[in-house]
N, C-alpha and C positions, 0 to 999 in steps of 0.2 A: 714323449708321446702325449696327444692332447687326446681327453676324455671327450665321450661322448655325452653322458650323464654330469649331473650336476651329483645325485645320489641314488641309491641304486637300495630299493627295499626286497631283498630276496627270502622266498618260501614264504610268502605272505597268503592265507588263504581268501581268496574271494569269495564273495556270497552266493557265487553262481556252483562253488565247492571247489573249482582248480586251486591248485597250491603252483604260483608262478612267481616269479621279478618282475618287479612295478620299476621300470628308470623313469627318472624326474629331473628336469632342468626346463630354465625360463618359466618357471611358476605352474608348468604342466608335466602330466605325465604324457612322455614322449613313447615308451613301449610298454608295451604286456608282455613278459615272456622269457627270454633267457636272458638276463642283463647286460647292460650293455656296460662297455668303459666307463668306470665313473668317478668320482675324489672321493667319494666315501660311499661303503658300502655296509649296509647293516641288515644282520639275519634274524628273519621275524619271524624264525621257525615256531612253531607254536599259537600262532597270532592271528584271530581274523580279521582281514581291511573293510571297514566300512566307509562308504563317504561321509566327510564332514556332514554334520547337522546342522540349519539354518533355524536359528529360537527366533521367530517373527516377532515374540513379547517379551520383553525385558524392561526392567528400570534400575538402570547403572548408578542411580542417585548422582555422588561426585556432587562436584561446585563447593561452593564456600561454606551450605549450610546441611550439605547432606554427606559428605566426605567420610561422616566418622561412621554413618552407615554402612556404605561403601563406595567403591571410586572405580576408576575403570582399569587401574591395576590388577587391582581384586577380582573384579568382577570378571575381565576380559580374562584369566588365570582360571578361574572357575570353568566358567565356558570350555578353554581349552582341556581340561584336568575331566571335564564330564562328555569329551568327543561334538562337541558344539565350536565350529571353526568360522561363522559368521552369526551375530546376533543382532534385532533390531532395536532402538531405542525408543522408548517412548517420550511425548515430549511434556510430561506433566510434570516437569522439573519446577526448580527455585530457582528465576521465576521461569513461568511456563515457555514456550517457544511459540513465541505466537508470531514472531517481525523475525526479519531475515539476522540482523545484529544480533538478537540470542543463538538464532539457530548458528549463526557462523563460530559465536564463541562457542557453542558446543561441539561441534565440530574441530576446531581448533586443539579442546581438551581433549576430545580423543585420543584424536592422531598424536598426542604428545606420548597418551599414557597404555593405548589399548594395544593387547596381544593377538586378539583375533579379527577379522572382519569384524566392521560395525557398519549396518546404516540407522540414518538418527529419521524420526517423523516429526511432519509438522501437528501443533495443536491446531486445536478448531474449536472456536470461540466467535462470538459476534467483534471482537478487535484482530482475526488473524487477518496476516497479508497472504492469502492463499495464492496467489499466482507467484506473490515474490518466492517465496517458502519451497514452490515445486522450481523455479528456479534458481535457489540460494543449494539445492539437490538432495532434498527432502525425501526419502523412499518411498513414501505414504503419508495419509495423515490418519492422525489420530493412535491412541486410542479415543476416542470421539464419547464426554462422556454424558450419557442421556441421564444419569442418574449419580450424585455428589460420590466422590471417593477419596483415597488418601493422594491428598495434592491434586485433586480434581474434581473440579467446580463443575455441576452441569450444566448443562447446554439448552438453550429452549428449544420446542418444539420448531418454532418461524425459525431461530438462528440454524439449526440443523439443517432443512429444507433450502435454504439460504447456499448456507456451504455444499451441501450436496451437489447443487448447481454447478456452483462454479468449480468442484470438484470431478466432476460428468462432463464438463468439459474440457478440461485439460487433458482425460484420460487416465486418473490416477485412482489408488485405489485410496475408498475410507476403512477406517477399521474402528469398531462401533460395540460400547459397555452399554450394556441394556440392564438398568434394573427399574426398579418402583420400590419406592424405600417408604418402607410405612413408620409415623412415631411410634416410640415405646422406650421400655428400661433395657438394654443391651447389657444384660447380663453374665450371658454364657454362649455356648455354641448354639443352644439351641435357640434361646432367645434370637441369636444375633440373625441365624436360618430361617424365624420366623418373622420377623421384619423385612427380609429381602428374600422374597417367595421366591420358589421356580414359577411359579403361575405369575407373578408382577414383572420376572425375566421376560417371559412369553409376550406379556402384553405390554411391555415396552418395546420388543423386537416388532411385534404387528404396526404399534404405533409411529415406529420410524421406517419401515419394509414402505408404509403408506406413503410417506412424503419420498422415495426413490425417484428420481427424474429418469428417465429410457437413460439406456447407455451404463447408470452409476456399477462402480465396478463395486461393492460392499464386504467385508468383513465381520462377521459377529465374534467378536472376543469370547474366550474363558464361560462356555453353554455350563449349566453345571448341571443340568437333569437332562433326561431325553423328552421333557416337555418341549423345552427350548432347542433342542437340537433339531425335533422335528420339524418346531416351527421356522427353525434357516433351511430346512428340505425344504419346503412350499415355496419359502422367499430364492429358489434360483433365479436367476444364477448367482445369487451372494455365496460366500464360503460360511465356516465356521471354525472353530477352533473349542480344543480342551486341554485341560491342565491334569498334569498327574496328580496335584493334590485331591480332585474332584474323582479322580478314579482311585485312591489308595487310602484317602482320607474320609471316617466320616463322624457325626457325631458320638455314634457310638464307640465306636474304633479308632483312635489316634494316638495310638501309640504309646509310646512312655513318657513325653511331655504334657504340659498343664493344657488347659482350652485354650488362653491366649496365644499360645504360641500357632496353634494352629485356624487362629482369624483370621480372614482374608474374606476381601468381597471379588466376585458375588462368593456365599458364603459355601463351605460344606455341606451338604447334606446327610439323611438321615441315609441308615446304611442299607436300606431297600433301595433307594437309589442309584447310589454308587454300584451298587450289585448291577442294576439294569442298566446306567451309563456305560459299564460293560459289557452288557449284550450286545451295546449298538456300536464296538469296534468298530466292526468292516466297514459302516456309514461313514466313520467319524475321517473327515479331509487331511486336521491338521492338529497336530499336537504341539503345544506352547510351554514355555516353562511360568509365564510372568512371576518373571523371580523380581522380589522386590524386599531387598532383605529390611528389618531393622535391625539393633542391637537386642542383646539378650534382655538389656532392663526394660527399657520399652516393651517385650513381649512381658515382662515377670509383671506389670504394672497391676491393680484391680482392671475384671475384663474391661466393663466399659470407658476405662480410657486405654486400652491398648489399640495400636495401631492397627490397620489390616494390611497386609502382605506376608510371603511366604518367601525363603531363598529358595532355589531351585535349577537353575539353570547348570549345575554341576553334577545334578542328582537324575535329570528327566531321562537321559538316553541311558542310563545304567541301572536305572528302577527297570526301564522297559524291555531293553536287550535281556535280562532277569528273569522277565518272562518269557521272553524268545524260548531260553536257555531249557525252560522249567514246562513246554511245548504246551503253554497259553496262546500264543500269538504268534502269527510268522514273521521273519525275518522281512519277506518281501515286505508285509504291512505296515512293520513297521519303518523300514523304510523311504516310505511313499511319503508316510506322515509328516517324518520328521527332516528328510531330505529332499524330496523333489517336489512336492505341492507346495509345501512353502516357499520354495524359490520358483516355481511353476507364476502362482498369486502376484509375489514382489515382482516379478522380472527379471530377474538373478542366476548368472550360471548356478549351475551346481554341479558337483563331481559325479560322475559317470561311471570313475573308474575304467577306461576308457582312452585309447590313445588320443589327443587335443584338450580332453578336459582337464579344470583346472586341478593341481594337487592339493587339493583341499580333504584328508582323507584322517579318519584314525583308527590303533593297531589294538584290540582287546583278545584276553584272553581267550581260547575255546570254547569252555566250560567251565572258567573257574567263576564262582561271585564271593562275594563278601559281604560282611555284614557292615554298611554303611554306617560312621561315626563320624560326629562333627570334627573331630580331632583332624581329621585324615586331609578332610574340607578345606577349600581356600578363601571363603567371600569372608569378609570382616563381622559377618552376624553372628558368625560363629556359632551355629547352632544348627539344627536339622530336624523338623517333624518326622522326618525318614530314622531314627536313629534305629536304630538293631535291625532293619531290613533288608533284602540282599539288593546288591547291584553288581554289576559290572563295572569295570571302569576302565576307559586305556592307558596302554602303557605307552604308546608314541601319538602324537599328535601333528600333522604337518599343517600347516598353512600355503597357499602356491610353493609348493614343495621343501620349502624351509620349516626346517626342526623347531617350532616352537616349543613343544611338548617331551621331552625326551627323558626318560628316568630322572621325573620328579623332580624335574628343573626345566623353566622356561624359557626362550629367547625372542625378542622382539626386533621385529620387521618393518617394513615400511608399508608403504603402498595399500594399507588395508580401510578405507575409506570406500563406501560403496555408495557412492552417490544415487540419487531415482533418474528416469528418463528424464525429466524437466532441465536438467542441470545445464545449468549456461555460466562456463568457464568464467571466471572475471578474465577483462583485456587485462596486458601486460604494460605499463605506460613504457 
């Protein structure tokens, strides 16, 4: 007797509150309801299904000189391990993606090594080939940086305007780091806060909102105050994005790690802030992780040579389902955030949960959280500004309907390469 189902997830609760059978074959879910025939069948009595998460901001490091940070083994493990079943790349790598030959050996590296969806962006510089890039199948460009960061150079004012153009014309989207970095001794968190204002955020975002050509579809990365938040409301129809270190993190408050570990630009702020970047949840479009791990030495260094980046990407949807759990935030909000606006933005299905959509989906606990330990963590930093805080985390993770994720063992798939609209097949001689 031939199956109907490829796999068959029964008693799984939906967000909508039904406890039904999710059947799954050809990379979609085929019914909602009382399961159909299937080769494997497994009971997620206990379990809520959320759709896969789409992390728009990542940096997978990998290549020859960033590997020992992490790689997209790791990285793409992470993702799956924290209910994030597509992630986007950014392309401020070693060296940067500026010409289609980088971007294609990045791509290449992927697809050899990654467990979940990936799309990779193109950079934007006065040397990119932006048209090659949106047709080498680029998701977006950028993150676009107006103001210097770790493995990104800025951008000038002309060369931004420049790219904008030709970016507004193809119909893609940018995605754009605004800061104003003033000199001084970077000493501490606070030091480092007060070098890269929320107010030089603002007025970098005003300064590049100005050079928009009609049509640009824009992105503002990682807001870290509701100065700057407000100021991407004025700039519609650009989106916005924020990071859970910016909402969980702040000078005062970070946990049981040293300051360095918790640098990253744009930086943390003071913890009045953080309190009010919470206020303005229901505002907030799109929640990102930019996980960008280093090693633990690199963060132990004196502040001012430690690096800026934070891991994350395995921690965001189980810091915030946490609060779901703990009736700070709704469920639906969150995920608008972290599931459909962000694939909304890109262009990208996303799971519906939903007879046709893709099975892109993962299985978490009801109500239980834990208290988050790097131990537990898969990215190679090995570490976590989140340490003693609670999260969620799932126990099943599928990809188009394949068990990537399965009691804490992973399996890798094909086919998870998410090109942008531009993409033009190479011929086959």
């Amino acid at each position: 007797m031939t199956s109907d189902a490829e796999c068959v997830l029964k008693n799984v609760l939906l967000p909508d509150g039904r406890v039904t059978d999710l059947s799954l074959a050809g990379g979609k879910i085929i019914h909602v309801g009382a399961g159909r025939r299937a080769d494997r069948t497994i009971d997620c009595s206990g379990l809520l299904c959320l759709p896969g998460a789409v992390d728009m901001h990542v940096h997978m490091r990998g290549g020859e000189k960033q590997g020992y940070k992490e790689d997209w083994v790791s990285g793409s493990q992470s993702a799956l391990a924290g209910g994030v079943t597509t992630v986007v790349d950014q392309p401020n790598t070693i060296p940067p993606l500026t010409g289609t030959d980088a971007f294609r050996g990045r791509v290449a590296e992927a697809t050899r090594n990654a467990y979940c969806r990936f799309g990779i962006n193109g950079y934007v510089s006065g040397e990119s080939d932006i048209a090659g890039l949106w047709e080498a199948g680029a998701l977006a460009f950028g993150e676009t940086f107006a103001a210097a960061s770790s493995y990104g150079g800025a951008v000038s004012p002309d060369e931004c305007a420049k790219a904008f153009s030709l970016i507004a014309d193809l119909g893609a989207l940018v995605t754009l780091h605004c800061e104003d970095v003033i000199p001084g001794d970077d000493t501490s968190l606070a030091a480092h806060a007060a070098l890269r204002t929320a107010k030089g955020e603002r007025v970098c975002m005003e300064m590049l909102t100005a050079r928009f050509p009609p049509g640009l579809s824009a992105h503002f990365c990682h807001l870290s105050s509701p100065l700057s938040a407000e100021a991407a409301m004025m700039a519609l129809p650009a989106s916005f994005e924020v990071m859970p270190h910016h909402l969980f993190l702040s000078i005062e408050e970070h946990g049981t790690v040293s300051e360095g570990y918790c640098k990253v630009n744009p930086p943390v702020r003071h913890e009045m802030t953080r309190k009010a970047l919470w206020e303005m949840w229901d505002a907030i479009p799109v929640i990102a992780s930019d996980h960008a791990p280093h090693t633990a030495e690199e963060k132990s260094q004196p502040f001012s040579a430690v690096p800026s980046g934070i891991p994350g990407v395995e921690t965001m949807v189980p810091l915030l389902l946490a609060q779901v759990y703990q009736g700070r935030i709704a469920l639906s909000s969150l995920l608008e955030k972290v599931v459909y606006t962000p694939a909304h933005f890109l262009g990208i299905p996303a799971s519906t949960l939903l007879p046709g959509a893709p099975a892109d989906l993962a299985l978490y606990p009801r109500q239980e959280t834990v208290a988050i330990s790097a131990e537990q963590l898969h990215s190679r930093a090995g570490w976590t500004p989140y340490e003693g805080m609670q999260g969620v985390f799932p126990r099943i993770t599928c990809v188009g309907g394949h068990l990537s994720y399965l009691r804490n063992e992973f399996s890798q798939t094909d086919g998870l390469w998410v090109p942008g609209r531009g993409y033009k097949c190479p011929q086959v001689e």
